[in-house]
C-alpha positions as CSV (number, residue, x, y, z in Angstrom):
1,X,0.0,0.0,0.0
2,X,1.4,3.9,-0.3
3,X,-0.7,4.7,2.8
4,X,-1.9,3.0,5.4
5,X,-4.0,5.0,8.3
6,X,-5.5,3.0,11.2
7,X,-7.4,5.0,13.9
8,X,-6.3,8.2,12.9
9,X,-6.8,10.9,16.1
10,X,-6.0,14.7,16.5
11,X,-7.9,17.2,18.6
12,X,-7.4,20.9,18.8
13,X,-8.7,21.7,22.6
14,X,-11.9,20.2,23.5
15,X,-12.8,20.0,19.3
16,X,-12.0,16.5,17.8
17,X,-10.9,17.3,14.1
18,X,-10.1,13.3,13.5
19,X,-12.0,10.4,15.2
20,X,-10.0,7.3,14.8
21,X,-9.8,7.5,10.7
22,X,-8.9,4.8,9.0
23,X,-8.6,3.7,5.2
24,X,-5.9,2.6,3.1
25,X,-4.6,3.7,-1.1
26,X,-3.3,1.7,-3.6
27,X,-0.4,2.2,-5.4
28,X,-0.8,4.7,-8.8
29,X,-4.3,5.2,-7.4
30,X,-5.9,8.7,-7.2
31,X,-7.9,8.8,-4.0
32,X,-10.2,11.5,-3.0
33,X,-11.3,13.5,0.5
34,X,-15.0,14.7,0.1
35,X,-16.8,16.9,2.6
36,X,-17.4,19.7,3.8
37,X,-15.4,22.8,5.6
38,X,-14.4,21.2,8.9
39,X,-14.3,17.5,7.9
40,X,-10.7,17.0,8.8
41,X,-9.6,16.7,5.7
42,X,-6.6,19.7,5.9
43,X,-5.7,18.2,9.0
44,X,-5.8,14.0,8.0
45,X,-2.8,15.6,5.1
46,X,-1.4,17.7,7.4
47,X,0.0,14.6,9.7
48,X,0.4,12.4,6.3
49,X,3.3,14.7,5.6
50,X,4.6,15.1,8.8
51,X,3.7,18.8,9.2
52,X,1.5,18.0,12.1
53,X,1.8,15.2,15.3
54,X,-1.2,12.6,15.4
55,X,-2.3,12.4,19.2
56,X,-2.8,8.5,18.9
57,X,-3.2,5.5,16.1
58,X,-0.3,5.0,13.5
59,X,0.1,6.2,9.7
60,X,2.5,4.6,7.1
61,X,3.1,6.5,3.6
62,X,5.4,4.3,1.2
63,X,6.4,2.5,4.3
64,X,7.3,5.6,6.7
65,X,5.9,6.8,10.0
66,X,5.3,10.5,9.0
67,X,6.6,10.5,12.7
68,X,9.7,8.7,13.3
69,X,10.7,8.8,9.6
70,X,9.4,12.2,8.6
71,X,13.2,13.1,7.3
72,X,13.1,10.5,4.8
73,X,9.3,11.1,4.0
74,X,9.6,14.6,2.9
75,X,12.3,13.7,0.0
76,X,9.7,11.5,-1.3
77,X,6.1,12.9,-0.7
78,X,5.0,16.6,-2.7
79,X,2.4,18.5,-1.0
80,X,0.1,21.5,-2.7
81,X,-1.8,23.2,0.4
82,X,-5.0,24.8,0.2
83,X,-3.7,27.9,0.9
84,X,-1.2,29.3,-2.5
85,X,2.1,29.0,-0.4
86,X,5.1,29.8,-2.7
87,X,7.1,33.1,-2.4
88,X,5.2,36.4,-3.7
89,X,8.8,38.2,-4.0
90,X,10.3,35.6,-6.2
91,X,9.7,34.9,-10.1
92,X,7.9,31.9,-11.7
93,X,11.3,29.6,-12.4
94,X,13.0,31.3,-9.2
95,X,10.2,29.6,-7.0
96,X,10.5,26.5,-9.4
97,X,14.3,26.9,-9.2
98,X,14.9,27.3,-4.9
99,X,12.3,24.0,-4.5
100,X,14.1,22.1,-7.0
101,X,17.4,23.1,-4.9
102,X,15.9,22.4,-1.2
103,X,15.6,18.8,-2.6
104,X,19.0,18.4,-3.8
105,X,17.8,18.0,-7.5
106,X,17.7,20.9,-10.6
107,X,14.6,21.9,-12.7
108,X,16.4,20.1,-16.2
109,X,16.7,16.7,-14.0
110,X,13.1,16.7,-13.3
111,X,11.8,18.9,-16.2
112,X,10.1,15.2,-18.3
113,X,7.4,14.9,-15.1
114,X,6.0,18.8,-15.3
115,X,6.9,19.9,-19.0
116,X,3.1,19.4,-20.1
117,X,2.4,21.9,-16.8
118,X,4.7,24.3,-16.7
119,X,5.0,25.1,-20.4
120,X,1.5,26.5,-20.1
121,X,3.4,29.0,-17.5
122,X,7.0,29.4,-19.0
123,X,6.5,32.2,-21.2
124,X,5.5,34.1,-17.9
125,X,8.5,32.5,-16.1
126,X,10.2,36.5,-14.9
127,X,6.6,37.3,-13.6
128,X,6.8,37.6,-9.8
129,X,4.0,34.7,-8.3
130,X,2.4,37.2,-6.5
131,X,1.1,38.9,-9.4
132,X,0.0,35.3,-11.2
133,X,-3.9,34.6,-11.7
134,X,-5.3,32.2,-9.7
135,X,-5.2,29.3,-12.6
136,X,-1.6,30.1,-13.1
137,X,-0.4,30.1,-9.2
138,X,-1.9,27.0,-9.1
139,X,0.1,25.3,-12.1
140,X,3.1,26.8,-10.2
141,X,2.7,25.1,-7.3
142,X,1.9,22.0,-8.7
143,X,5.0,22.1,-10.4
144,X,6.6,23.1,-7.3
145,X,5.4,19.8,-5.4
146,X,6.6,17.4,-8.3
147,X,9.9,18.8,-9.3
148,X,11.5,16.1,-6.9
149,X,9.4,13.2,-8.8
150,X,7.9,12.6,-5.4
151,X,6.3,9.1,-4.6
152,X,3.0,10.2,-3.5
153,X,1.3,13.6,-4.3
154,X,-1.1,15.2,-1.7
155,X,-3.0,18.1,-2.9
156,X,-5.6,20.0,-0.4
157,X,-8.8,21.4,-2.4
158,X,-5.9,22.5,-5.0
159,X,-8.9,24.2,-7.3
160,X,-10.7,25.9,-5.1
161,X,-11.2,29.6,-6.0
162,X,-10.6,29.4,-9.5
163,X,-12.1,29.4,-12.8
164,X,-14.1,26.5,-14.4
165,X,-11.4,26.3,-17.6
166,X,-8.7,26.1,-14.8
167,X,-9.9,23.6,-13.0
168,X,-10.9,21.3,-16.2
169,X,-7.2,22.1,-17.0
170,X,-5.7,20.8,-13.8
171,X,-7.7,17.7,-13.7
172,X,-6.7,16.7,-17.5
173,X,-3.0,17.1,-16.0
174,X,-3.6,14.8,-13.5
175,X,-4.6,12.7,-15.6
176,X,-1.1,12.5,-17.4
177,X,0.5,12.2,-13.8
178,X,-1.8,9.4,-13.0
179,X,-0.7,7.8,-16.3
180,X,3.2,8.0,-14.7
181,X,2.0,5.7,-11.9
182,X,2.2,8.6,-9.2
183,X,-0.2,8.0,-6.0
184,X,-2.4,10.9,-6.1
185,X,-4.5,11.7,-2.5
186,X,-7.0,14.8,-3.2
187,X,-9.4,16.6,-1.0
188,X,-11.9,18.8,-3.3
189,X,-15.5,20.2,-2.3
190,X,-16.6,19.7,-5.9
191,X,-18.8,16.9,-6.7
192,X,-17.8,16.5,-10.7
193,X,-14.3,16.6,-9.4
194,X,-15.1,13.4,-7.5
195,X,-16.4,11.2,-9.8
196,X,-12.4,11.9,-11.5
197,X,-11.3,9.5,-8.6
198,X,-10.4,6.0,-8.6
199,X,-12.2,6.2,-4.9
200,X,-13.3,8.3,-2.8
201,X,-13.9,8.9,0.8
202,X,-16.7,10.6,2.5
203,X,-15.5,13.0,5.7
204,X,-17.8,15.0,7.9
205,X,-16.9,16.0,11.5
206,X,-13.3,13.7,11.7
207,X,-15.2,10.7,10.5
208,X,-15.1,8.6,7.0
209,X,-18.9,7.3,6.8
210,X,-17.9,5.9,3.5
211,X,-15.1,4.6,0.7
212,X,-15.8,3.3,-2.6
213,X,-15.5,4.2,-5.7
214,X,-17.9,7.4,-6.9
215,X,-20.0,4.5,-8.6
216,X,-20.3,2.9,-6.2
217,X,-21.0,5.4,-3.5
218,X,-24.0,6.6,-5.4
219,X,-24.8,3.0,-5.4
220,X,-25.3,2.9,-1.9
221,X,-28.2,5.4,-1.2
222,X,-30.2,2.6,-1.2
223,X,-33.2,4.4,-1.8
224,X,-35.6,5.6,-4.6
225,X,-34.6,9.7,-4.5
226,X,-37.4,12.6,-6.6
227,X,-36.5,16.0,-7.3
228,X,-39.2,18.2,-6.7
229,X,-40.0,21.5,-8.2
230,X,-42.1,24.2,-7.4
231,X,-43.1,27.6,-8.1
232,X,-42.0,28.7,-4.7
233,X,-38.5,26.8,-3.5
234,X,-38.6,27.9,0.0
235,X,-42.3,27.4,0.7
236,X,-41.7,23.9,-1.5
237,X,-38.6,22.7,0.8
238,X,-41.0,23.8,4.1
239,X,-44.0,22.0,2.9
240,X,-42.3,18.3,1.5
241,X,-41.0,18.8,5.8
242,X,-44.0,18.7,7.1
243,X,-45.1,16.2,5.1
244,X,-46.2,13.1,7.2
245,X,-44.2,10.6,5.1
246,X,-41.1,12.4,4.0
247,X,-37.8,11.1,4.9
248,X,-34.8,13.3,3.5
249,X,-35.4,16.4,1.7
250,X,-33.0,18.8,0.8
251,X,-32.2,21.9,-1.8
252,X,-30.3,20.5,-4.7
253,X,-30.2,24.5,-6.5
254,X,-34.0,25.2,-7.7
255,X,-35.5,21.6,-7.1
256,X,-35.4,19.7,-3.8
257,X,-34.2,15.9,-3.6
258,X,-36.6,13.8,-1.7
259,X,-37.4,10.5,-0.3
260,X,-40.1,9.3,0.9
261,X,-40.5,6.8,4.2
262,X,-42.9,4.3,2.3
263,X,-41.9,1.6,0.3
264,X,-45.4,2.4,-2.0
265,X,-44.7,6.0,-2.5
266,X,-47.4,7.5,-4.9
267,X,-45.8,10.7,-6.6
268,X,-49.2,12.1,-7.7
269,X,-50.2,11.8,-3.9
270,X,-47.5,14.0,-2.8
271,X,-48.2,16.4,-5.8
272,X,-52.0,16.6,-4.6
273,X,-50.8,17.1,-1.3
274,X,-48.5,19.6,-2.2
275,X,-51.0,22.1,-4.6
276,X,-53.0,21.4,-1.1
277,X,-50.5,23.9,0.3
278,X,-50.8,26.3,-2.2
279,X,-47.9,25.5,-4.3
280,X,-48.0,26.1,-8.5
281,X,-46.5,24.2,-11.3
282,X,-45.5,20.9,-9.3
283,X,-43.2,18.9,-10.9
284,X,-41.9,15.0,-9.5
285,X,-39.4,13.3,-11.3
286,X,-37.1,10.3,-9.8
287,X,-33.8,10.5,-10.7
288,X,-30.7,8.5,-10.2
289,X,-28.6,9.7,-6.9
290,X,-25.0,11.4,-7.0
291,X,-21.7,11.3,-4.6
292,X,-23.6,14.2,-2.9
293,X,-26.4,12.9,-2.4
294,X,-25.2,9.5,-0.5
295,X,-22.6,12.2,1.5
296,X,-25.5,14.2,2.6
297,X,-27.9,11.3,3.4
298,X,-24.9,9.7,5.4
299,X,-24.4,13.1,7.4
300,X,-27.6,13.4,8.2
301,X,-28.3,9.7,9.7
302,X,-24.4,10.7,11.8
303,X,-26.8,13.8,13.0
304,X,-29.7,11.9,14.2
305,X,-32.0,12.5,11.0
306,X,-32.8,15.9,11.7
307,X,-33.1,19.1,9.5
308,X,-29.6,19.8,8.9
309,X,-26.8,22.9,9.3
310,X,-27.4,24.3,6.1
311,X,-23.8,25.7,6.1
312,X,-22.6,22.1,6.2
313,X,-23.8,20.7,3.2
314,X,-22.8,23.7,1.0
315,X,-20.6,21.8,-1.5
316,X,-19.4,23.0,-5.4
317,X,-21.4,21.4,-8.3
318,X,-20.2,22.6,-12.0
């Protein structure tokens, strides 16, 4: 295996950010981290490349303790944070040229595993990274992370905050890495970028509820799921709560995703009941559930089954 994690731990004060995680990659796999802000998915990387001390269970990456053997590790792991990390003051192939030196290596040694990245970057090479667009910082610092041919390649929501072309453009490059036979682990909030995965992992609140592949984790909702529409999406999401039957319901956008308790759910009884309440232009169509959907059902059975934090399902979609 390139990782191994059994019972994963870390807590921050009285706030539990892991909860004895545990899962395992495969060699030349690309595995994903989905959920949302506060899953422990920053901090779950964070102690995979040794940047950060697990207060109890044990971690191997390509056979190291990101503890004992953290020296090693870091020759041999890249690591793209969240948060664009490279130096503002220096140029494009001055930030490319002081990582490639901190690892004892030189850009032309290395230059086969990033050419396809950083030509799309080269003819801006003398522009200072501070003044880079986001799509462009963030082909920097991927270049940045491989320049030593790492083993395995961690990358924290690396497309967050940039522009739909961008993040198509990232993902197609991964797919050349991934073509190498490099070990890819990725965190992302978006849900197309998730079905890219060989598997994914569903995080909420320092747990993984789930891992399979995206396939397979929308095979596992194990329920028939309707979007509903209405004239009136607020008054529409109120009314399918209250309805005696209803199971989950929840805002997908302008239509709400619904399930209903009964195995003999009637769709034209739920319409009637709804134009009951004095909603227009109903509309009930069953439709085949996503990643998102089995991650949001899963949180919500870890929360009891209530109504949940709308600021914790807020998750990217296109």
């Amino acid at each position: 295996m390139s990782v191994t994690v059994r019972n994963l731990k870390k807590k921050y004060g009285d706030i539990e950010a892991l909860k004895g995680v545990s899962f395992e990659v495969n060699p030349g796999e690309r595995f994903g981290f989905i959920g949302p802000d506060g899953a422990g998915k920053t901090t779950l990387f964070r102690i995979l490349v040794s940047l950060l001390l697990p207060d109890d269970g044990e971690a191997r990456v390509i056979g190291l303790d990101p503890v004992t053997g953290y020296k090693e590790l870091r020759r041999r792991v890249g690591y793209m944070p969240g948060r664009f990390s490279l130096y503002q003051d220096l140029s494009v192939e001055e930030n490319l040229r002081f990582f490639a030196t901190i690892f004892n290596t030189t850009v032309s040694a290395n230059y086969d595993l990033i050419r396809d990245i950083y030509h799309q970057i080269e003819p801006f090479k003398k522009r200072r990274a501070g003044d880079l667009s986001g799509g462009m910082k963030q082909k920097l610092a991927l270049s940045c992370a491989l320049i030593h041919k790492p083993d395995v390649l961690f990358l924290d929501e690396p497309t967050t905050g940039v522009d739909a072309v961008s993040r198509r453009e990232f993902w197609d490059m991964l797919d050349k890495l991934k073509a190498t036979g490099l070990t890819v682990l990725v965190s992302t909030p978006y849900m197309d970028e998730a079905s890219r995965c060989d598997r994914i992992a569903l995080m909420h609140r320092g747990h993984i509820l789930d891992v399979n592949t995206p396939q397979g984790i929308s095979g596992n909702f194990g329920r028939e799921l309707w979007a509903v529409r209405a004239d009136r999406c607020y008054r529409l999401l109120k009314a399918l709560r209250s309805f005696p039957h209803a199971g989950s319901v929840f805002t997908f956008g302008e239509q709400v995703h619904y399930t209903d308790r009964r195995d003999d759910f009637n769709p034209e009884e739920l319409k009637s009941w709804l134009e009951s309440e004095g909603l227009a232009q109903v509309q009930i169509e069953k439709i085949r559930p996503t990643v998102e959907d089995t991650l949001i059902s899963l949180m919500d059975r870890q929360e009891g089954g209530g109504p949940p934090d709308n600021s914790a399902t807020e998750f990217h979609r296109t």
